[in-house]
N, C-alpha and C positions, 0 to 999 in steps of 0.2 A: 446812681442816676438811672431811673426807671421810665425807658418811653413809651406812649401811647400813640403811637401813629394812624391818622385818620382821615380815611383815601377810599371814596366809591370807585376810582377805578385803580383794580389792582388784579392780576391775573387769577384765574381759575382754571380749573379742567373745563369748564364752559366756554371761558376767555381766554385763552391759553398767552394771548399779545397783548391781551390791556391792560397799561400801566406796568410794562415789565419793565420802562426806564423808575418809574418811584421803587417796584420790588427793588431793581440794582441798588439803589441807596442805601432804602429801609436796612435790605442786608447785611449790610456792608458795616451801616451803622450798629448794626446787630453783634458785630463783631466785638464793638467796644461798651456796649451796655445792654443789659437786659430790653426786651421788646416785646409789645405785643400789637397786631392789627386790629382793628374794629373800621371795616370796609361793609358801606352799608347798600343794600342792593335794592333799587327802584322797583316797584310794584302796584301794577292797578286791576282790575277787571275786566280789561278788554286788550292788556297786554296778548291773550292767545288769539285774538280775533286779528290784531300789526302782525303777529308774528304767521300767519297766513299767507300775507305778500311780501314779508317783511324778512326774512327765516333768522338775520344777524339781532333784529330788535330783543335786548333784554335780556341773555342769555343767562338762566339762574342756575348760580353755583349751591352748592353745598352749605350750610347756616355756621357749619364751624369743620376749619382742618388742620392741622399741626405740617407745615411748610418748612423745612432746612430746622425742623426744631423750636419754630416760631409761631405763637399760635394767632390763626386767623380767625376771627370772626364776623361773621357775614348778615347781620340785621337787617329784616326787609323792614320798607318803608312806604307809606304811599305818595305815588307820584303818578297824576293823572296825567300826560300829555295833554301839548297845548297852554289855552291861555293861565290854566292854572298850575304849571310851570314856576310862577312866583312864588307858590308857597311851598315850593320843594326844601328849602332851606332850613323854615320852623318843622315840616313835618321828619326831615332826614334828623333832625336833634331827639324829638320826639321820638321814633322808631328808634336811634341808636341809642338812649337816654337809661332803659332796663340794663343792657349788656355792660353800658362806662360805667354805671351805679356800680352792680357784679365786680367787675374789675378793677373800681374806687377801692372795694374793701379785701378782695383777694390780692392782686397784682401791683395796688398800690403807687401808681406811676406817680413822677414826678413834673412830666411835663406831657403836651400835646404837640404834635408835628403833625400839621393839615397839609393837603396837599390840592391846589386849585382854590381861588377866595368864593366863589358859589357854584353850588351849593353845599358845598365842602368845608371852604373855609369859613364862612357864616354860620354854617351849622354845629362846628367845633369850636368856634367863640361862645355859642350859648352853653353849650358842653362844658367845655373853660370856666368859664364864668360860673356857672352851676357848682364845679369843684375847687373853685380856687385854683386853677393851675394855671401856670404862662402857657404863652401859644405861641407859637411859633407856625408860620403860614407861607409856602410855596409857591409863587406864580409860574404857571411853565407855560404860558403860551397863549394861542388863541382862545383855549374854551372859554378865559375873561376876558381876553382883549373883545372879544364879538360882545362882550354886554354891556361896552360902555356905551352911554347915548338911550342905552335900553332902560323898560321900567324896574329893572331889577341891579342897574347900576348903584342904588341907595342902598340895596345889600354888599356890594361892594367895598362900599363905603365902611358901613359897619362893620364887617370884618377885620376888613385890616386898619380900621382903627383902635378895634379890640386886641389885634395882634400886639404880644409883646416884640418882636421881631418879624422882621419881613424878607425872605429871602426873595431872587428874581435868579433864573436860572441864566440870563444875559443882560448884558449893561442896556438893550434895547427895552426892553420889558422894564426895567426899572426906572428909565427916561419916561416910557411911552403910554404906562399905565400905572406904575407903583407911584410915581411921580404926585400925577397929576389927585390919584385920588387922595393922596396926603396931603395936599396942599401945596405942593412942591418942595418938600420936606423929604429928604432922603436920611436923615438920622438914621430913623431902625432899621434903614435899607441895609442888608449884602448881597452883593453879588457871587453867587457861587454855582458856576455850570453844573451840567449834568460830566461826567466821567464817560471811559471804555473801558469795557475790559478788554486788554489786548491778548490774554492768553486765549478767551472765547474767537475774538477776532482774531484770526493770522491771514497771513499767505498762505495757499495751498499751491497742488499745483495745478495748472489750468488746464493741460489735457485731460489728467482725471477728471477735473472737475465738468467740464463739457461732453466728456463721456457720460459721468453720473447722471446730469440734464435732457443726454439725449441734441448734444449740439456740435456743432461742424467744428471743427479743428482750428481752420482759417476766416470762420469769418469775424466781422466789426461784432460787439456784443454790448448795446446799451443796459440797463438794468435802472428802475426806480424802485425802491420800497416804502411802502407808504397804508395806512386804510386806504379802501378805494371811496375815497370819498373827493367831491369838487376839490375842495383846498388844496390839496396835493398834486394836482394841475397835470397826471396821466394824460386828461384830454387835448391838454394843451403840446403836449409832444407829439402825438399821433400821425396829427393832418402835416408832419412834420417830415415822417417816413416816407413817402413817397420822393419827397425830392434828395433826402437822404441816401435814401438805397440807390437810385442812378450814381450819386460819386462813390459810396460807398457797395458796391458788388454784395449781395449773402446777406444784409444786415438785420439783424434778428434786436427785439427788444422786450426783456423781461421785464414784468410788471408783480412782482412778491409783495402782498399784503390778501386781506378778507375786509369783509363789509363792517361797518360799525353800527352803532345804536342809532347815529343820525344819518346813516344812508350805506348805502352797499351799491357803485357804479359798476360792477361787473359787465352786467348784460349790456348797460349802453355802450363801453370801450370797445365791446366784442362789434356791437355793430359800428360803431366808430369807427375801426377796422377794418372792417370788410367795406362799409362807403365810403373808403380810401384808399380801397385795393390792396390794404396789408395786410390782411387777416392771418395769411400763411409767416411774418416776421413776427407779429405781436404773438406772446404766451403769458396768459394770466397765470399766474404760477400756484394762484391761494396764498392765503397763511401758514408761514412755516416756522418751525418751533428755532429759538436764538441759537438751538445746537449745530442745529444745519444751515444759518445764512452764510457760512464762511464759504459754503460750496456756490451758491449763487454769484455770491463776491469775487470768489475767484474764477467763477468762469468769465466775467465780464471782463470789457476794456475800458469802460466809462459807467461811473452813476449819473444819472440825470435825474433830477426833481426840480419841476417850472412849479413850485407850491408859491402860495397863495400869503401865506402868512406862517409863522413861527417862532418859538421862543428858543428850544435849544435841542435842534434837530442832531438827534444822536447816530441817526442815519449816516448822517457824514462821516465822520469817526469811525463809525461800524466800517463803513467800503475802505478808507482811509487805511484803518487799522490790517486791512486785508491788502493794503498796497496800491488801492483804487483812487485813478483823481477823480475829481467833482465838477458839475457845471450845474450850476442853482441859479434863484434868482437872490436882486438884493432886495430883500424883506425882512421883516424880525432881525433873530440874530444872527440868519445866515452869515452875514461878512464875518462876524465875530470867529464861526468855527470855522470857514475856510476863511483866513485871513492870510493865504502866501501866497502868491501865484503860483508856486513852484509843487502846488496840492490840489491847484484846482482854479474854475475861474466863476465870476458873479456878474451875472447879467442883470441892468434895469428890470424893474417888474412893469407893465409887463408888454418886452419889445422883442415878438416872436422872430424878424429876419436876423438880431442879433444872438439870440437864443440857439438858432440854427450853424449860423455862424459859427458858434462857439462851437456848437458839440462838432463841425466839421475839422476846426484847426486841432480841437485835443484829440480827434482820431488820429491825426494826422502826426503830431506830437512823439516825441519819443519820452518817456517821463522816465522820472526817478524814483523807482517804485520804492527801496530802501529807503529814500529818504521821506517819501509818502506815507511809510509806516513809524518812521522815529520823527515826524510829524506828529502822529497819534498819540504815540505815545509820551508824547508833554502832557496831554489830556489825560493821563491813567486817572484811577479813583482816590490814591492814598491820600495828597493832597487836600482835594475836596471833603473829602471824610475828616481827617484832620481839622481845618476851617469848621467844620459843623459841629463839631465834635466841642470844639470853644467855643462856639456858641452857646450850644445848647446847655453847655458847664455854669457861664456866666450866668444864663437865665437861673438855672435852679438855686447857685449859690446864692443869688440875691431875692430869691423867694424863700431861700433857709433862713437868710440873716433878720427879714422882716419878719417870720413866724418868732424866732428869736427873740423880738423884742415884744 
């Protein structure tokens, strides 16, 4: 069984944090059957004139690299920002169309594994379709939940009704939008989260680690990880420290991610901050590579993420896996991954005095940090990989049987 995996966001030396939850799979999957990428990368004419005010907009990798042994390949494509935006879908098929052809006759896959239904997943149904191969298509979250209702919901559609299977990385996503665009038909649906790795993730230990940081020994230590973008609801915590810091003495609060394609909030959080009078607690950390979040993890006493919407935030797990409890809201499939109280708690979206609330009683809290990590680690990857692993068997076996006949 030979796969074709096929995913616009997937990490780079440009992108070093995008899409490093599909690389964990892809690889993973990589273990059990041969693999290759074809990750196609957006491109217009005026991309360097965004990229001015913009520095995160569009970041171009490299056209082809050999990764853990695995080879990448990086197809530009045109994609004009804006209202023509709609036909990123036929044009991403078209631009990747040369390289899958290449790879139809060298590398020979058996199957497709897309990853987001547009312009992703639509665009590797025509790909599909073009080769005869199953497809198999990924929902992970908001980037489709934002397009239903939208003019580009009819791609949607098509997609994953071309999908021979449809994974949802939570049973929410698969209620809330695989659902609905089926018909209400969950047949081809599975449910199969995203994984930890708990050996990446651990416990450290927290004087080192606030050492490493540059942080006080004794004080309270929030931490979000996240893009700094709206969704992931930074701004929603902020106006929040001030009344924080009076119960809590010292209280400091990490914010670890970098800007994305559709916005970079840096500058505004920083002045957020400072017209809140916290500028000296809040530290934008940037984006830091998966090796070193265990040091962030463990210097903290609390993750906090007020985000906006979600399908299967790995963030959790990550802190989780480090011994960290959680205060989120209930959106997507946050409940799903914190689903104990004894790991964390889940606040209405979106009911900031409750919100405050919470993060005061888990400072407050003595927790179970051991059992906070063997939490976690229910969540490892084997299982998951396993589950996909029979999937993607049954697909090919029954695309052999029908060539067969």
């Amino acid at each position: 069984m030979r796969i074709l995996v096929f995913s616009s966001l997937f990490p780079s030396a440009a992108a070093p944090t995008a899409g490093t939850f599909i690389r964990e799979r892809a690889f993973r999957v990589a273990k059990n059957a041969p693999m290759v990428v074809v990750a196609p990368q957006p491109w217009s004419p005026v991309d360097w004139l965004i990229r001015r005010f913009r520095r995160s907009f569009r970041p171009q990798a490299v056209d082809y690299e050999v990764m853990d042994g695995i080879e990448i390949h990086r197809p530009r494509y045109l994609s004009v920002p804006g209202v023509f935006k709609r036909l990123d879908g036929r044009l991403m098929a078209a631009g990747a169309m040369p390289v899958v052809r290449r790879l139809a006759r060298s590398f020979r896959p058996d199957l497709i594994d897309a990853h987001f239904l547009y312009p992703d997943g639509y665009a590797a149904s025509l790909v599909a379709a073009r080769l005869g191969l199953p497809l198999v298509v990924t929902l992970r979250g908001s980037k489709d939940q934002n397009l239903l209702g939208t003019d580009r919901e009819r791609f949607l559609r098509r997609a994953i009704g071309a999908a021979s299977r449809v994974v949802t990385v939570s049973d929410a996503l698969r209620r809330d939008v695989a659902m609905p665009l089926l018909g209400g038909s969950d047949a081809r649906i599975a449910v199969v989260p995203n994984g930890v790795d708990i050996d990446r993730f651990r416990p450290v230990d927290r004087g080192e680690a606030r050492q490493r940081l540059g942080l006080p020994t004794g004080a309270p230590v929030l931490i979000g990880v996240g893009n700094l973008v709206t969704g992931k609801g930074f701004q929603r915590v902020i106006p929040m420290l001030p009344a924080l810091r009076r119960q809590h003495p010292g209280l400091r609060y990490l914010i670890v991610g970098g800007g994305a394609t559709h916005g970079d909030m840096a500058e505004p959080l920083a002045a957020l901050a400072r017209a809140h009078g916290v500028a000296d607690c809040v530290t934008l950390c940037g984006a830091q590579p998966q090796e070193s979040l265990k040091w962030y993890y463990g210097a903290a006493d609390l993750f906090v993420l007020a985000t906006e919407r979600e399908g299967w935030a790995n963030v959790f797990l990550e802190a989780m896996a480090c011994g960290i409890p959680v205060v989120t809201t209930d959106v997507g499939g946050n409940r799903e991954v914190v689903a104990d109280p004894a790991v964390g708690t889940v606040v209405p979206y979106w009911d900031a005095s409750a919100f405050q609330v919470a993060i005061t009683q888990a400072l407050a809290r003595r927790w179970d940090r051991d059992a906070i990590r063997g939490y976690a680690k229910g969540h490892g990857w084997d299982q998951r990989i396993s589950t996909l692993m029979a999937l993607f068997a049954e697909l090919v076996s029954a695309k052999d049987k029908k060539e067969e006949r």
